[in-house]
N, C-alpha and C positions, 0 to 999 in steps of 0.2 A: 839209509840214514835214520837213526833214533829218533823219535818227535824230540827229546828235550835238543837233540842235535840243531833239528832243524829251527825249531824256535828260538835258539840262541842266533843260528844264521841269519835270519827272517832281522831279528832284532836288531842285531849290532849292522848290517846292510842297511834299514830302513834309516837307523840314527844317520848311519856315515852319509845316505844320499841326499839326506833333507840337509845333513849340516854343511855339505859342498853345494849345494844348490847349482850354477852355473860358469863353479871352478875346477881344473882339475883335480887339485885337493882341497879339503877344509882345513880353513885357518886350526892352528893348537888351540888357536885364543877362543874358538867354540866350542873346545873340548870340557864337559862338566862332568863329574860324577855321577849327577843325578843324570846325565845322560842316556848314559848305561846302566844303571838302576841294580838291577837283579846281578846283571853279570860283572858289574865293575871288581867283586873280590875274585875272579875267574880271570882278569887281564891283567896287563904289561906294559906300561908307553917305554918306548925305545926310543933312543935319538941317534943321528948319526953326526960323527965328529969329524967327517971329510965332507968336502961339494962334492958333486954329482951322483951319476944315476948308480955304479954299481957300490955298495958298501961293505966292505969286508967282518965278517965279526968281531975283530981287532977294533973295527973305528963305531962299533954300535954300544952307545952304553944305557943302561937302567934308568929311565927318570923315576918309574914309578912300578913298584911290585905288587899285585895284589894279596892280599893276606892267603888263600888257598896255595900261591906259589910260596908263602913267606913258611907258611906251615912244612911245604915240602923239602924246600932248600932254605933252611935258616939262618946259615953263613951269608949267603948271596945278599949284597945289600944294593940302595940305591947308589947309581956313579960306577956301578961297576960291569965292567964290558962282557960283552955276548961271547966271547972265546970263556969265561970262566965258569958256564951252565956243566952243570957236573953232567955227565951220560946217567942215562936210566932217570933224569929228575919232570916233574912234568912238563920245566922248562923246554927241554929239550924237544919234547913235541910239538913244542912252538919255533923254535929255530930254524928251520927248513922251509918254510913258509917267510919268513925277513928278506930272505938273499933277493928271494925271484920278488920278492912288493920293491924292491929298491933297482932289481935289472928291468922290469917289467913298469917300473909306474903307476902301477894299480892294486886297487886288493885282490887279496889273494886266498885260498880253501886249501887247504893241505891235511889229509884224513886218511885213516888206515888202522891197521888192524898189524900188533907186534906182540914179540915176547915184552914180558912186563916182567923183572926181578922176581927173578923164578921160575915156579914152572906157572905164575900168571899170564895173562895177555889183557892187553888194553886197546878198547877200541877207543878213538879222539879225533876230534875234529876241531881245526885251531882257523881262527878267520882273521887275518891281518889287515890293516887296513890305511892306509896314507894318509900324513896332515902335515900340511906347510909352516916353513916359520913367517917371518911378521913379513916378509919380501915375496913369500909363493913359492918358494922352493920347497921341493919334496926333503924333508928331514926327520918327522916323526912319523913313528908307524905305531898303532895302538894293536894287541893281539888279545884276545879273546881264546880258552879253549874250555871245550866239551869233553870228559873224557869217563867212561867206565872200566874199573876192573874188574876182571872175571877170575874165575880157577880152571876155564876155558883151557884142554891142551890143542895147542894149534901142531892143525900139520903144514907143512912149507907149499902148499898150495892155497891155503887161506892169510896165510904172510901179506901183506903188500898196503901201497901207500897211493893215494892219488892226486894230483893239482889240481886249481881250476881257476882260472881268472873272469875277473868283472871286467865282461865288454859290452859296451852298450848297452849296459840295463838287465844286462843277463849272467850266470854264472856260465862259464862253457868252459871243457877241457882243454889244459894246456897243450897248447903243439910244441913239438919241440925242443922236451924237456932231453937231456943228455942222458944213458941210462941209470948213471951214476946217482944222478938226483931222483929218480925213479923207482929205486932200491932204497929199502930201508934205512933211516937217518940214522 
């Protein structure tokens, strides 16, 4: 993992644990910009437009774009749902990481090493992270991502993507994941 990687992890973790304090998630209503400081033109608040735990990309929409995404996909506005993230955009390295914070309950690490539009590749690291509405229900999720491009040519052994979820105070490897979700997004 890149230091700038891990200091974005370290950061946007340290926010989200102090602002849930003894809940499973933190309220929206402690979500500030200045929160996130550095990384806030790096993130995304999503909401979701159905109750309960699994959220389809159909029912996830945009509350908030940060300007690095707004640079990259400048059609995609706020309000508008997670099924319309173009492929190849840097959104998209953040989508894969939504599905499991909303089957899963908790934040989430989703990072790997792909072709990037071209013969580039990008390595990124995107950190999802749960916040309830005014009731405690899991409904927003804030994503965060790290990513560099390279003119790096990969070979299909340096291909690949990893999970990892927040349990108990720690990052640890997804169990479980289907291979499908395993494979490149």
């Amino acid at each position: 993992m890149d230091t700038a990687e891990r200091r974005m992890t370290y950061r946007v973790t340290s926010e989200w644990v102090a602002l849930k304090r003894h809940h499973s998630f933190p309220s929206i209503d402690f979500l500030h910009p200045k929160t996130f400081s550095v990384d806030w033109e790096n993130c995304v608040l999503v909401r979701s437009l159905v109750a309960g735990e699994n959220s389809p990309d159909e029912a996830l929409e945009f509350e908030f774009i940060g300007s690095n995404f707004r640079k990259d996909t400048p059609d995609l506005a706020t309000g508008e749902r997670l099924s319309a993230v173009p492929p190849q955009s840097l959104l998209s390295l953040s989508a894969p990481a939504l599905s499991e914070l909303y089957d899963r309950q908790t934040a989430i690490i989703y990072s790997g090493i792909r072709p990037w539009r071209g013969a580039n590749a990008v390595y990124f690291r995107s950190i999802a992270v749960p916040f309830s509405n005014s009731t405690g229900e899991l409904t927003y999720a804030l994503v965060a991502l790290s990513y560099k491009v390279t003119k790096d040519a990969l070979r299909p052994d340096q291909v690949g993507t990893e999970f990892f979820e927040f349990c108990e105070g720690a990052w640890l490897p997804m169990e479980g994941l289907p291979e499908a979700k395993r494979a490149i997004a």
